[in-house]
C-alpha positions in Angstrom: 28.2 -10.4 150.2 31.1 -8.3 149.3 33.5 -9.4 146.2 36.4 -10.1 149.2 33.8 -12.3 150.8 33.0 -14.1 147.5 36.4 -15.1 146.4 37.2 -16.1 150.0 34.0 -18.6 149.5 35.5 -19.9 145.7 38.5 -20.4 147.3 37.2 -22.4 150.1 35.1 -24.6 147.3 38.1 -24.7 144.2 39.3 -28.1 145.6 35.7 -29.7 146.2 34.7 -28.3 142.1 38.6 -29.5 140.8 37.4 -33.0 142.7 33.7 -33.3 141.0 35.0 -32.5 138.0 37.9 -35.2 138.0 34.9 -37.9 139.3 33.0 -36.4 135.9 35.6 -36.5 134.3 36.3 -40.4 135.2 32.8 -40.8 135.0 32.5 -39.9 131.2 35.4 -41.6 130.2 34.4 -44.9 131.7 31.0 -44.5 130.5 32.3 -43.8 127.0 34.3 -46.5 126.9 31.7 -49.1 127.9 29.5 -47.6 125.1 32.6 -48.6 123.0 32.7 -51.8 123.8 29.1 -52.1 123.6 29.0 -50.7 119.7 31.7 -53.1 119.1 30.0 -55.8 120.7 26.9 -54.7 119.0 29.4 -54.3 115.7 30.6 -57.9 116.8 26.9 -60.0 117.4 26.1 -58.1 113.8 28.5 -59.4 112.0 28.3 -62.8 113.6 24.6 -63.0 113.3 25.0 -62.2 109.0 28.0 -63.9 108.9 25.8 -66.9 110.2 23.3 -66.2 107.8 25.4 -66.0 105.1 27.0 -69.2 105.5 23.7 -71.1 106.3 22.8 -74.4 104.7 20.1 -72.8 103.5 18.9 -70.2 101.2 17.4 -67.1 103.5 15.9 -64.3 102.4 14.1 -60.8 103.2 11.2 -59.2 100.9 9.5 -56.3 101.2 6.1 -56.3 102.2 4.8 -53.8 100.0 6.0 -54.4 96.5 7.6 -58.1 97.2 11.1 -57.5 96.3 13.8 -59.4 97.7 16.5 -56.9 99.7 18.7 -59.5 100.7 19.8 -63.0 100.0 22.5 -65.3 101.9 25.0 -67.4 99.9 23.1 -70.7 99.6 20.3 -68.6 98.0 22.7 -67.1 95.3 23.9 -70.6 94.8 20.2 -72.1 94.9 19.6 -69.5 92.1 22.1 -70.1 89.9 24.5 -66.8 90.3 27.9 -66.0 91.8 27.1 -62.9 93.6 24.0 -61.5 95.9 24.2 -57.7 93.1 22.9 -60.1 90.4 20.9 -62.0 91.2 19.3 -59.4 93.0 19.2 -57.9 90.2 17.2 -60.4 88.0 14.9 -61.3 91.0 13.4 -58.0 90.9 13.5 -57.9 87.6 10.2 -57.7 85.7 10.2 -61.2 83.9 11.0 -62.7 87.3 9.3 -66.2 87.6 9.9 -68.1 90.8 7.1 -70.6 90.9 6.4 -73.1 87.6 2.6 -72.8 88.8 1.5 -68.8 88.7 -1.0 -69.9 91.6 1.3 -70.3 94.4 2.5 -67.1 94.7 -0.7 -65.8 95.3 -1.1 -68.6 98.0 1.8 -68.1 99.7 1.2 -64.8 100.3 -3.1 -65.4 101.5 -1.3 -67.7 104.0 1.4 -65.0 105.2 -1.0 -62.5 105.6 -3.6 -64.5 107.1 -1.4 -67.0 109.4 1.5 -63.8 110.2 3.7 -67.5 109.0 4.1 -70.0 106.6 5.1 -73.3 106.8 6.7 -76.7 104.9 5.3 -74.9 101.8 6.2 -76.8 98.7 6.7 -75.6 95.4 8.3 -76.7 91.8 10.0 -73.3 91.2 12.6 -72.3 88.1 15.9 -71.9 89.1 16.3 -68.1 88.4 19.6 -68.0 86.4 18.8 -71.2 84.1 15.6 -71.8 84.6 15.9 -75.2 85.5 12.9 -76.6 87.5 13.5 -77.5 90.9 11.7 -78.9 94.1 11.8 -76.3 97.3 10.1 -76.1 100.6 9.7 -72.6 102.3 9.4 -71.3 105.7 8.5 -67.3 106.1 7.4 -65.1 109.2 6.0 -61.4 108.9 8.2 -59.0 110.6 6.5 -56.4 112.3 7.8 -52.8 113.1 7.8 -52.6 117.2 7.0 -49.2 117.3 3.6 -49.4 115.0 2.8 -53.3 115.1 2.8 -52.7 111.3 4.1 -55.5 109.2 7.3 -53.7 107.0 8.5 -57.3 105.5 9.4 -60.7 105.6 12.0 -63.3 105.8 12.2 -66.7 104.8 14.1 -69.6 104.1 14.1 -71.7 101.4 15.5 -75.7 101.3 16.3 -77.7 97.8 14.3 -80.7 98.6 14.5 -82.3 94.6 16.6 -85.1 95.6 13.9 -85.6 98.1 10.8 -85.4 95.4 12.5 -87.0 92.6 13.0 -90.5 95.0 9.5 -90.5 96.0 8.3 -89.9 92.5 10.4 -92.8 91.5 9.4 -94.6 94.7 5.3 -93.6 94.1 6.6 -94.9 90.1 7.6 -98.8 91.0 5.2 -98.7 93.9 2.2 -98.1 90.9 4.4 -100.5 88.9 4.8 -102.8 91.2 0.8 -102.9 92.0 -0.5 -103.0 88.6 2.0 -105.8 87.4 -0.1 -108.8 86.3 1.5 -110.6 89.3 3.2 -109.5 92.5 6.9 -108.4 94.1 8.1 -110.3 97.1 11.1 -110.4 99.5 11.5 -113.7 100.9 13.9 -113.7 103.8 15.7 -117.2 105.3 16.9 -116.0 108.9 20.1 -118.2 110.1 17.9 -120.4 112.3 16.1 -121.2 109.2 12.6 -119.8 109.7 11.2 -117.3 106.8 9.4 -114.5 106.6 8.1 -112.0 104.0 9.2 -108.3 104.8 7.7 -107.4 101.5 5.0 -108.2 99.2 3.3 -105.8 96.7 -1.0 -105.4 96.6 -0.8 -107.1 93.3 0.7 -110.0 95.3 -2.5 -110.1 97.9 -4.9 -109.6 94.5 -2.9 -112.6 92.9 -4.1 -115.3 95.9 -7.2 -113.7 95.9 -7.1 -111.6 98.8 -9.1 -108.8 99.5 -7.2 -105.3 100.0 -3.6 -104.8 101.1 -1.4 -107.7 102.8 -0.4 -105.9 105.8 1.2 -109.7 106.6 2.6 -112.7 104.5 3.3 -116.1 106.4 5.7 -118.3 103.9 4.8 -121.1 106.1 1.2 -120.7 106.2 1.5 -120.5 102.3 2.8 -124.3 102.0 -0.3 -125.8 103.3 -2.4 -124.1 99.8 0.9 -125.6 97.6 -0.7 -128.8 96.0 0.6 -131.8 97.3 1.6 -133.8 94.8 3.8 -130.0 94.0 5.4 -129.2 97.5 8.1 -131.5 97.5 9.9 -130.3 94.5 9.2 -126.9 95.8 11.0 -127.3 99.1 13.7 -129.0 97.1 14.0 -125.9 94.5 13.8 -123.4 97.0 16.8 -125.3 99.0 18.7 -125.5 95.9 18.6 -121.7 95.3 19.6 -121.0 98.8 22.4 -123.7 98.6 23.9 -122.5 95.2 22.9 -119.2 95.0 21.3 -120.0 91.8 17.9 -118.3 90.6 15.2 -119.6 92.1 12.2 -120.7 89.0 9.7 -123.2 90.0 6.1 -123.8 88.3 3.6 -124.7 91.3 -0.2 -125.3 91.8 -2.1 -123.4 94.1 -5.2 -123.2 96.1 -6.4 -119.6 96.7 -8.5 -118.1 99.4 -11.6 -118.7 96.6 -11.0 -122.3 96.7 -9.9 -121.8 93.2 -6.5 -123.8 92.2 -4.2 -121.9 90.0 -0.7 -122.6 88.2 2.3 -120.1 89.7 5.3 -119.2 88.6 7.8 -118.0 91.2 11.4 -116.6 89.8 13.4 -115.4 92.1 17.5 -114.4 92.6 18.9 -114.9 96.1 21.3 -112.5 98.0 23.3 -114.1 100.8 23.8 -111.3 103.5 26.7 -111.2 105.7 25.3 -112.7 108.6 24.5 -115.7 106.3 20.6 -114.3 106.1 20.0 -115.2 102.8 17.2 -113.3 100.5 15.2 -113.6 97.6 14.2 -110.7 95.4 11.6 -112.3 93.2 8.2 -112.3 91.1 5.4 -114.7 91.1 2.9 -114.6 88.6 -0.6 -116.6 87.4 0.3 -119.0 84.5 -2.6 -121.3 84.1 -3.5 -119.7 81.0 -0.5 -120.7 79.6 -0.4 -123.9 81.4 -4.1 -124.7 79.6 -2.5 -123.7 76.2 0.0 -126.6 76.8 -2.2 -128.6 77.6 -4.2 -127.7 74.7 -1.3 -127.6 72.4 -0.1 -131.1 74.0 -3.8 -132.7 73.7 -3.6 -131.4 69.5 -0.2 -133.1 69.5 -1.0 -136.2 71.3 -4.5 -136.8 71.0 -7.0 -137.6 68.3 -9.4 -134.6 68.0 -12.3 -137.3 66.9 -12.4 -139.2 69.2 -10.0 -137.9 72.6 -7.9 -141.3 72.6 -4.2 -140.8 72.1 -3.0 -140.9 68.5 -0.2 -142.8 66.7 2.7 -141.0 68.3 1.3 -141.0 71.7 0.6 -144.2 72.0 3.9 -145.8 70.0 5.6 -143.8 72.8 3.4 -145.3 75.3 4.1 -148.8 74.1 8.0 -147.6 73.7 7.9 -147.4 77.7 5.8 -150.1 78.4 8.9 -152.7 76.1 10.9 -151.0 78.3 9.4 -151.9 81.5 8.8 -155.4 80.3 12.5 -155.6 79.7 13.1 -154.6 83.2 10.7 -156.6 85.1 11.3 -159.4 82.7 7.5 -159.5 82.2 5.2 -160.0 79.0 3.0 -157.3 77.3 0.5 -157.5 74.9 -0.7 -155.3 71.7 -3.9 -156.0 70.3 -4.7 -154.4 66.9 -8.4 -153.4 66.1 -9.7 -152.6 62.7 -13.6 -152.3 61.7 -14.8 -154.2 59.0 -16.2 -153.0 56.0 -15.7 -149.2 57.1 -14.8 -147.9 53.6 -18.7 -149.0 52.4 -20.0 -147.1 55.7 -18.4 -144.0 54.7 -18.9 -143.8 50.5 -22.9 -144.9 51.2 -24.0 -143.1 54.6 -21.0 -139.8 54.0 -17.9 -139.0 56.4 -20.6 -137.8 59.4 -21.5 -141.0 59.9 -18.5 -142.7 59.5 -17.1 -140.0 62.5 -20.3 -140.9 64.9 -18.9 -144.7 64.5 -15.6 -143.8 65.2 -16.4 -142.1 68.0 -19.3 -144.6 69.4 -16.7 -147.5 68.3 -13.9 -145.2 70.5 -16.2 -145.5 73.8 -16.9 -149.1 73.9 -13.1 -150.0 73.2 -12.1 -148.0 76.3 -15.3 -149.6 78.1 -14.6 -153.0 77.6 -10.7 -152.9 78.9 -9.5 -152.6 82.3 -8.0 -148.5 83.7 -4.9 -149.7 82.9 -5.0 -150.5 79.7 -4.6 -148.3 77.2 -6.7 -147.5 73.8 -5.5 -145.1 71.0 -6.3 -144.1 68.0 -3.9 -145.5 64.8 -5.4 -143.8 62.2 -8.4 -144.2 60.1 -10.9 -146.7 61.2 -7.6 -148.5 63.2 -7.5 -148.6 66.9 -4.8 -150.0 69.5 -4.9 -151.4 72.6 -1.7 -151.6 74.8 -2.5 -154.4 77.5 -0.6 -153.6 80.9 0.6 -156.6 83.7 0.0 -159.7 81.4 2.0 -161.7 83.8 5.5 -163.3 83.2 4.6 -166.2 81.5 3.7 -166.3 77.7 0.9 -168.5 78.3 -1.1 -166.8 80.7 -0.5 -163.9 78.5 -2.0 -165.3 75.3 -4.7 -166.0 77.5 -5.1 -162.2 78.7 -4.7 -161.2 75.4 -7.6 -163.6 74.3 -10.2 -162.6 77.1 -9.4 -158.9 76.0 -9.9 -159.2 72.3 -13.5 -161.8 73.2 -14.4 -158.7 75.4 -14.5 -156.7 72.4 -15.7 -159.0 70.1 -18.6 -158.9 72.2 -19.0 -155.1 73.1 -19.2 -154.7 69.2 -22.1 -157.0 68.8 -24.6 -154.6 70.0 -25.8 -152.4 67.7 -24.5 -148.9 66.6 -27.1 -146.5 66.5 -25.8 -144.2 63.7 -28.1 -141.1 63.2 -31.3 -143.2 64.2 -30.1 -146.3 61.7 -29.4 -149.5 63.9 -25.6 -150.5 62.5 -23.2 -153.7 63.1 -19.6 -153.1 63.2 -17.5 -156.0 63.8 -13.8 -155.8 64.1 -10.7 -157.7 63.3 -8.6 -157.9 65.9 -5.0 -159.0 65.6 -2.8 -159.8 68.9 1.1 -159.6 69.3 2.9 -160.7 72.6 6.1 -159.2 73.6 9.0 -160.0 75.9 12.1 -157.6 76.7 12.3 -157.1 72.5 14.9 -155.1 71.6 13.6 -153.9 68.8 11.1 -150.7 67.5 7.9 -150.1 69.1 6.9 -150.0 65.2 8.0 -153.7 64.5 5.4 -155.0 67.3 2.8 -152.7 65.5 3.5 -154.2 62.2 3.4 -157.6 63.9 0.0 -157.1 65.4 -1.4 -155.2 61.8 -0.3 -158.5 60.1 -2.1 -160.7 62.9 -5.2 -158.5 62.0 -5.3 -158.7 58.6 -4.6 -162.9 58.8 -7.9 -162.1 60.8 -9.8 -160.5 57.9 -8.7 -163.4 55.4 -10.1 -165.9 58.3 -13.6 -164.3 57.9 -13.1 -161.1 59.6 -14.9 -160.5 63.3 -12.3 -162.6 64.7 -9.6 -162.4 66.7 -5.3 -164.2 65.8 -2.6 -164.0 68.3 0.7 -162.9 66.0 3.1 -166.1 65.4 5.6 -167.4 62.9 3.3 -169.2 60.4 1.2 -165.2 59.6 2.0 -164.2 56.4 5.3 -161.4 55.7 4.8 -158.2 55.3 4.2 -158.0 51.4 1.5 -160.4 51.7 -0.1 -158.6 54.7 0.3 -155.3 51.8 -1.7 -157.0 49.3 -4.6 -158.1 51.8 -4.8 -154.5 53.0 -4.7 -153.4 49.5 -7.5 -156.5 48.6 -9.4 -154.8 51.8 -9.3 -151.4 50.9 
């Protein structure tokens, strides 16, 4: 093709190239533009996506794989650690007197369960806060993150979650739960629903241990607990409890109890009520074992009360006895009777034979008095080789109690003319016994005593082993003084 034939052929194709090369033209600016907006969005997502990061609840982090130090950290990690900006504590972190955990052995277990798992999970660490070395509670996450090219692991990134508010409540929770299981008694909720019904939401082991229950009460039935209450103890423990409730007052009643063993125990329940706002009302309390202490008083009452020779109750027992028993004779307008018992010749049993064998006829002397009255009567112990007997339901008229009085003191009369058998020695101990009758007497339990001691020793001047009903014609009280001192 000639050169006149050529540019006849460009000419024919200028407007077709101009054309393609406007459509590239077009072509690459549109395509450069979407790449624009792509980068941007790219840009965009970026800076959302660490912007996110950063501003998570949580700490988040990224460590190398190779040497473990930390390349980045969000805020709440900077905070968790103590520092005001990412450069230093950065800076510290991979640092080399860096200590993140308090135990040196979970580092090296954290990492045998990256490696091994690719992840690690809810793992929970005391670590040192970095900046003051405070000693807090975490729990991690982690994953491996793998290069997509070689399917080599380059690093990882985790989070981390301060979880010591968490820790420190169950410590204190595990704390009173151990407390509240190894208290010498047991915790309780009691709950009184407005329809009246209870039921225990809460009771501690101790509490199951304490009613002799094997293992943990998964279940407490207030009302099933009634029926083990002693009877003669429910009542005022319905009242108490209803009293609490009532006045919102603390709730402190001593009961007796029959446990699963058959075994009955003293308990002591304290507890303070709550009234709710739906008028649910609920007690927070403690119950605990007291028959130790209760057999102490009883101990301690029985030192206090009771003659330790021979059990019967002593001078101030039984003056308080006969205190109540004027009382109710003044009430009913009914008689009562004191009879007044003293062993003859006791002072010559105890300088000849010694004090032991004096004792084994008090106490030998002790049994037959209570023997030879009726349940209601009562025998004590005045001191010495002097016994009482307080006579109960002598009737309302004086006569027919003389004559109660007189069948009583012939029954002992008669119980003391059998032999003692002191130490293998046959012995006869006869009494004098002086009587007193008394009607509604305002007067001292102590001025009926003195009236029956005289009428016993106007017994001993009449021979002794003998029996006088107290009246006007017994001697006063300074001769009754120089008999006992003639007698002594």
């Amino acid at each position: 093709m000639n050169p006149i034939e050529t540019a006849h052929v460009y000419s024919a194709l200028a407007p077709w190239l101009i054309a393609l090369n406007i459509v590239f033209g077009l072509l690459l600016v549109t395509w450069m533009e979407r790449s624009r907006r792509l980068l941007k969005q790219a840009g965009d997502y970026r800076d959302r996506y660490f912007s996110t990061i950063d501003n998570l609840a949580e700490g988040v982090y990224m460590r190398s794989l190779s040497d473990g130090k930390m390349i980045s950290a969000n805020k709440a990690l900077v905070a968790l650690s103590g520092y005001d900006n990412c450069a230093q504590m950065l800076e510290t972190v991979n640092g080399p007197n860096a200590y993140w955990y308090v135990d040196p052995e979970r580092e090296a277990m954290f990492r045998r369960v990256l490696e091994r798992d690719g992840e690690v999970r809810d793992f929970v660490s005391e670590i040192y806060r970095f900046k003051t070395c405070e000693r807090i509670w975490v729990t991690e996450q982690a994953r491996l993150i793998v290069d997509e090219k070689t399917g080599m692991p380059q690093f990882y990134a985790g989070s981390v979650r301060d979880i010591t508010p968490e820790i420190r409540q169950r410590q204190v929770e595990e704390r009173l739960e151990k407390l509240a299981n190894n208290l010498p008694g047991g915790l309780f909720q009691l709950v009184r629903r407005v329809d009246g019904s209870y039921v225990c939401p809460y009771v501690s082991d101790s509490f199951a241990a304490l009613f002799g229950m094997n293992g943990p009460l998964t279940r407490f039935d207030p009302t099933d607990h009634l029926s083990r209450i002693e009877t003669r103890d429910l009542p005022e423990y319905l009242r108490s409890l209803k009293r609490s409730g009532e006045e919102l007052s603390l709730w402190n009643q001593e009961f007796r109890c029959r446990l699963e063993t058959g075994a009955t125990v003293w308990l002591l329940v304290t507890a303070t009520p709550e009234r709710q706002a739906d008028g649910v009302i609920i007690w927070h309390g403690y119950i605990s074992d007291i028959s130790e202490r209760k057999l102490a008083e009883r101990r301690i009452h029985r030192l206090a009360y009771y003659d330790t020779l021979t059990d019967l109750p002593n001078r101030r027992m039984f003056t308080t006895q006969l205190d109540s028993a004027m009382a109710s004779a003044r009430r009913l307008g009914a008689y009562g009777a004191l009879l007044f018992v003293d062993l003859d010749n006791f002072k010559t049993l105890n300088d000849t034979r010694g004090h032991d064998v004096g004792d084994s006829l008090l106490r030998q002397a002790a049994k037959r008095l209570s023997e030879c009255v009726r349940e209601c009567d009562t025998v004590g112990r005045y001191g010495g080789d002097e016994f009482m007997v307080l006579l109960d339901g002598v009737g309302t008229q004086r006569e027919a109690a003389e004559a109660k009085a007189a069948a009583a003191a012939h029954n002992i009369l008669l119980a003391f003319s059998r032999e003692f058998d002191l130490r293998g020695k046959a012995h006869i101990a006869t009494p004098s016994i002086g009587a007193v009758i008394f009607h509604g007497e305002d007067r001292p339990a102590q001025d009926i005593i003195n009236d029956a001691d005289a009428a016993m020793y106007e017994a001993k001047r009449n021979g002794r082993n003998n029996f006088v009903i107290f009246g006007p014609d017994i001697g006063v009280p300074e001769e009754i003084e120089e008999i006992r001192r003639a007698s002594a």
